[in-house]
C-alpha positions as CSV (number, residue, x, y, z in Angstrom):
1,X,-6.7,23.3,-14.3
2,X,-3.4,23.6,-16.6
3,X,-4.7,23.9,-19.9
4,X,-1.8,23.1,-23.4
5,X,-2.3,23.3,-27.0
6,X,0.1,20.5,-27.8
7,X,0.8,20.0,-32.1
8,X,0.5,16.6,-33.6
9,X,1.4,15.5,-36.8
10,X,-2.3,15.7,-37.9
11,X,-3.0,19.4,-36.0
12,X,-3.5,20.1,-32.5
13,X,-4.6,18.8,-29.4
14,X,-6.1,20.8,-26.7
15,X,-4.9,19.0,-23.0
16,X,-6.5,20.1,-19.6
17,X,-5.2,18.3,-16.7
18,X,-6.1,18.7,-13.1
19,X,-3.4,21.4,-11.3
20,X,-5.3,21.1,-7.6
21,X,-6.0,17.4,-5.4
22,X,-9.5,18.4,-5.1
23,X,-9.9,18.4,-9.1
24,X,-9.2,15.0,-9.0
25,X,-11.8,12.0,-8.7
26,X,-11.9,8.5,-7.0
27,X,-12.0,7.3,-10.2
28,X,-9.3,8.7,-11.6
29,X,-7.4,7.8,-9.2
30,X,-8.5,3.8,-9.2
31,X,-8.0,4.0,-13.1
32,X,-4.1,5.0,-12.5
33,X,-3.9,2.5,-9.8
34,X,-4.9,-0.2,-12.1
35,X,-2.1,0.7,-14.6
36,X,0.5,-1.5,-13.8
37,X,3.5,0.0,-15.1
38,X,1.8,3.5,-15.5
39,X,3.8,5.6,-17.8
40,X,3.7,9.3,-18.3
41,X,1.3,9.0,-21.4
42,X,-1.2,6.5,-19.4
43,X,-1.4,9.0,-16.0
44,X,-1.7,12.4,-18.7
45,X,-4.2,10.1,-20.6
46,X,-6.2,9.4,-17.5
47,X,-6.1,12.9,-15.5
48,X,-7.2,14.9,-19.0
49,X,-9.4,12.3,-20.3
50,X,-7.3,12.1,-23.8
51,X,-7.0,8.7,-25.1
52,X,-3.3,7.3,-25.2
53,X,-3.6,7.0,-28.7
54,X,-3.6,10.9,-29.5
55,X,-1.1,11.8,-27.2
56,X,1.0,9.1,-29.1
57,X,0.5,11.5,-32.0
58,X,1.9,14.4,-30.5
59,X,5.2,15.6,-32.7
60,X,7.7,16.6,-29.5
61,X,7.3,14.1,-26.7
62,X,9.2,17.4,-24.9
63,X,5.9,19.1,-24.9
64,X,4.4,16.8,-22.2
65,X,7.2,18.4,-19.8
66,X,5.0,20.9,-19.2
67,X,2.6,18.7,-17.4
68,X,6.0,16.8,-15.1
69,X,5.8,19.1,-11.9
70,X,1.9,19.3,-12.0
71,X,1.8,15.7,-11.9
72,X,4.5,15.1,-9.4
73,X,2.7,18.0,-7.0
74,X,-0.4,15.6,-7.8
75,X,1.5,12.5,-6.6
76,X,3.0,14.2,-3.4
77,X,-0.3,15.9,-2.5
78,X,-2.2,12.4,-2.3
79,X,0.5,11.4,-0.3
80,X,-0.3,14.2,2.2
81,X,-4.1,13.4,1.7
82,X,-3.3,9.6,3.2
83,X,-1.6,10.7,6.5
84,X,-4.6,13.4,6.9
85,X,-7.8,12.2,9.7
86,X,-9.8,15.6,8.5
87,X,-13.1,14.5,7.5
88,X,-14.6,17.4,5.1
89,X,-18.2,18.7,5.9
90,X,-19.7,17.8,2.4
91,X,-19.4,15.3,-0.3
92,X,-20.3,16.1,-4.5
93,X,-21.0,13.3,-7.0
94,X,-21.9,14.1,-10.5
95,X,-25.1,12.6,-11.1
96,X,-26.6,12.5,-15.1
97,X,-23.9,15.3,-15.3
98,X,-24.9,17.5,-12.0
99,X,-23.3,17.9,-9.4
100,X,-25.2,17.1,-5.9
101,X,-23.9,17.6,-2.7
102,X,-24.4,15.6,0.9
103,X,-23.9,16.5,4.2
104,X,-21.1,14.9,5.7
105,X,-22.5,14.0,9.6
106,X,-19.7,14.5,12.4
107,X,-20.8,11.5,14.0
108,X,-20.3,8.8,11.1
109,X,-22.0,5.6,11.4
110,X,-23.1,3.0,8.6
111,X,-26.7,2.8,8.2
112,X,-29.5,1.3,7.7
113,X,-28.8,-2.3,8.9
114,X,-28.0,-3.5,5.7
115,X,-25.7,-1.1,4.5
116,X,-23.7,-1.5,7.8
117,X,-23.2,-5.4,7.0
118,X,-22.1,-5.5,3.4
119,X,-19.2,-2.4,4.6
120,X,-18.3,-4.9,7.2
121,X,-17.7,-7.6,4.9
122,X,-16.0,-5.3,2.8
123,X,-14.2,-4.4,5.3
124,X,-13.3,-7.3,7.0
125,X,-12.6,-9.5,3.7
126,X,-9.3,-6.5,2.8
127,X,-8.1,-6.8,6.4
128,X,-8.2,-10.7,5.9
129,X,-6.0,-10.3,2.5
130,X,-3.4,-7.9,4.5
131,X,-3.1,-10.4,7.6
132,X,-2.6,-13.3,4.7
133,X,0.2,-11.4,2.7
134,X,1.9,-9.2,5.4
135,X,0.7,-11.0,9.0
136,X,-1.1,-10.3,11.4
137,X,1.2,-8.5,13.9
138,X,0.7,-4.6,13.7
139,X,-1.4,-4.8,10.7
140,X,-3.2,-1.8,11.8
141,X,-0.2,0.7,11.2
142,X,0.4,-0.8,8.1
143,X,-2.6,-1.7,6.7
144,X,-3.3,0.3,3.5
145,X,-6.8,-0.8,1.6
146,X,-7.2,-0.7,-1.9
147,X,-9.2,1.8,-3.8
148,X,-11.8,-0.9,-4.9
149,X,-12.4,-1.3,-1.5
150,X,-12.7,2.6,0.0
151,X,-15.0,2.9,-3.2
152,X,-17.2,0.1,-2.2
153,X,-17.5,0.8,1.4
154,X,-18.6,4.4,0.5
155,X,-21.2,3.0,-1.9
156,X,-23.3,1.3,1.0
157,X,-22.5,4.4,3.0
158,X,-23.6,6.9,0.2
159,X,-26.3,5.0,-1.6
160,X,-29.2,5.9,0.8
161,X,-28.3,8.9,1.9
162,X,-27.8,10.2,-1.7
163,X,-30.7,8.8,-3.4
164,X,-33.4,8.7,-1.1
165,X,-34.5,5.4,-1.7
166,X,-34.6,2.5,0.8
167,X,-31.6,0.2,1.2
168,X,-31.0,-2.2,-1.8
169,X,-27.8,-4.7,-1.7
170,X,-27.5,-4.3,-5.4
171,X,-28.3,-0.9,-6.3
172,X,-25.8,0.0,-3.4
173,X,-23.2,-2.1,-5.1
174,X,-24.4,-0.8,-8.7
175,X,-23.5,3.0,-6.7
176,X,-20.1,2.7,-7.1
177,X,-19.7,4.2,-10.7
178,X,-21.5,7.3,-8.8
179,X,-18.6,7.1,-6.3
180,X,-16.2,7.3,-8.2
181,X,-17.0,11.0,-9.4
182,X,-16.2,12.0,-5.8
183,X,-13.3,14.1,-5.4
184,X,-10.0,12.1,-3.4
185,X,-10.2,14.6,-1.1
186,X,-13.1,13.8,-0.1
187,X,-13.5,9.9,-0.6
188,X,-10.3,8.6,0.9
189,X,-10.5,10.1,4.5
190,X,-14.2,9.1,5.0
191,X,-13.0,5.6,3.8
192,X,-10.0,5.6,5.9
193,X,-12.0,6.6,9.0
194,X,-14.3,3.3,8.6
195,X,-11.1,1.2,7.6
196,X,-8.9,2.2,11.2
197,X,-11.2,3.8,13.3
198,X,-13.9,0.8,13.1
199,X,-11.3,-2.4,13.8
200,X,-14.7,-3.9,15.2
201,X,-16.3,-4.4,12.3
202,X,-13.7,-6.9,10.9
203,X,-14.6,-9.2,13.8
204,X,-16.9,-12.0,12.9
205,X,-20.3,-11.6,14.5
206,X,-22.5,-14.6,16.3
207,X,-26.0,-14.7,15.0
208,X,-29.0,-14.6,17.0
209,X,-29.6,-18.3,15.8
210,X,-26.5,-19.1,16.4
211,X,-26.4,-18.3,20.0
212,X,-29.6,-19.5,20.5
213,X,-28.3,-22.9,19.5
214,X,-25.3,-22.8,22.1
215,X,-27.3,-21.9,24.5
216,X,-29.7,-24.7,24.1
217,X,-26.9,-26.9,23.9
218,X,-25.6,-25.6,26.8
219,X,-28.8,-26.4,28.5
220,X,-29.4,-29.6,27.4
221,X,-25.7,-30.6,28.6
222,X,-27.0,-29.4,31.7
223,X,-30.0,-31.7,32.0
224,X,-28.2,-34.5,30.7
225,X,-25.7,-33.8,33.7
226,X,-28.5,-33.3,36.3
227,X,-29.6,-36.1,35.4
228,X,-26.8,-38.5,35.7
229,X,-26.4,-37.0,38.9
230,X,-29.8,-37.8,40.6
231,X,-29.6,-41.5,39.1
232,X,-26.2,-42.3,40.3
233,X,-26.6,-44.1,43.7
């Protein structure tokens, strides 16, 4: 953390601001992506949790150079983060202000059942929205999904194996503000391994009842056929 006692025309203002990636949050992160122009004020606002409105009364606007190269190390290390494929060994949310920690497994698969087909909704809904705006040939080295969605995904991921309790479409949706206290570097590359390294679970899936009604289709085709056959002369 870089910590700045900045004057204001009323006093002073005490400013902490994240100097390391891994001090940084999901959240965060979503909040400044949302910010559409985001100006110096609104990304110093969001990374020290000071509201726009007191920085505005800060007498120099100088003083916020001290926080320029802090940011811009911030922006180039996210950067880094998205061309990364390390997957870190543990994940921390802050849950009613503690932090808890879960085992990241090597081997990561969606479970239980349900969790596995809302993230491939999720999943294959983003993919559908890149294909519509950029097309569909090599969407897979430029496809790029949006923080709403990583966030989302890892909430039916997380939900379960964080809280202990059985598998519930909407609490695992509701799990997203407890997502979004994970550090980036931990959140984005276990989204981006389900986003790339699970193309599969974009692919519409034929039901069980579904099949079973092309395949008595298929049969009854058959019989209609057969018979035909045996009553032509």
């Amino acid at each position: 953390m870089i910590a700045q006692q900045l004057k204001t025309i009323d006093g002073t203002l005490s400013i902490q601001l994240p100097s390391q990636l891994q001090e940084v949050t999901l959240g965060q992160l979503m909040q400044m992506q949302q910010v559409n122009p985001l100006t110096d004020l609104d990304a110093i606002s969001i990374l020290s949790g000071t509201a726009v409105d007191d920085l505005k009364n800060v007498k120099d606007f100088n003083d916020f150079d001290v926080f320029a190269e802090t940011v811009l190390s911030l922006s180039n290390q996210i950067k880094y983060l998205y061309n990364s494929d390390a997957i870190p060994k543990k994940a921390g949310f802050t849950i009613n202000g503690k932090m808890h920690e879960v085992n990241v497994i090597s081997n990561l698969s969606i479970e239980p059942a349900g969790a596995f087909m809302a993230a491939r909704e999720i999943i294959a809904d983003e993919i559908q929205q890149h294909i519509e705006q950029h097309g569909e040939a090599d969407w897979q080295e430029r496809f790029n999904p949006s923080l709403k969605a990583c966030c989302q995904v890892l909430a039916h991921y997380f939900y379960c194996r964080t809280t202990g309790n059985k598998y519930n479409d909407y609490q695992a949706g509701q799990f997203t503000e407890t997502v979004k206290t994970l550090r980036v570097t931990e959140a984005l590359p276990i989204a981006k391994h389900f986003f790339m390294s699970y193309p599969n679970l974009s692919k519409p899936k034929t039901g069980f009842w579904h099949r079973l009604r092309l395949l008595w289709r298929k049969r009854q085709a058959y019989n209609r056929s057969k018979t035909l056959s045996t009553s032509t002369p």
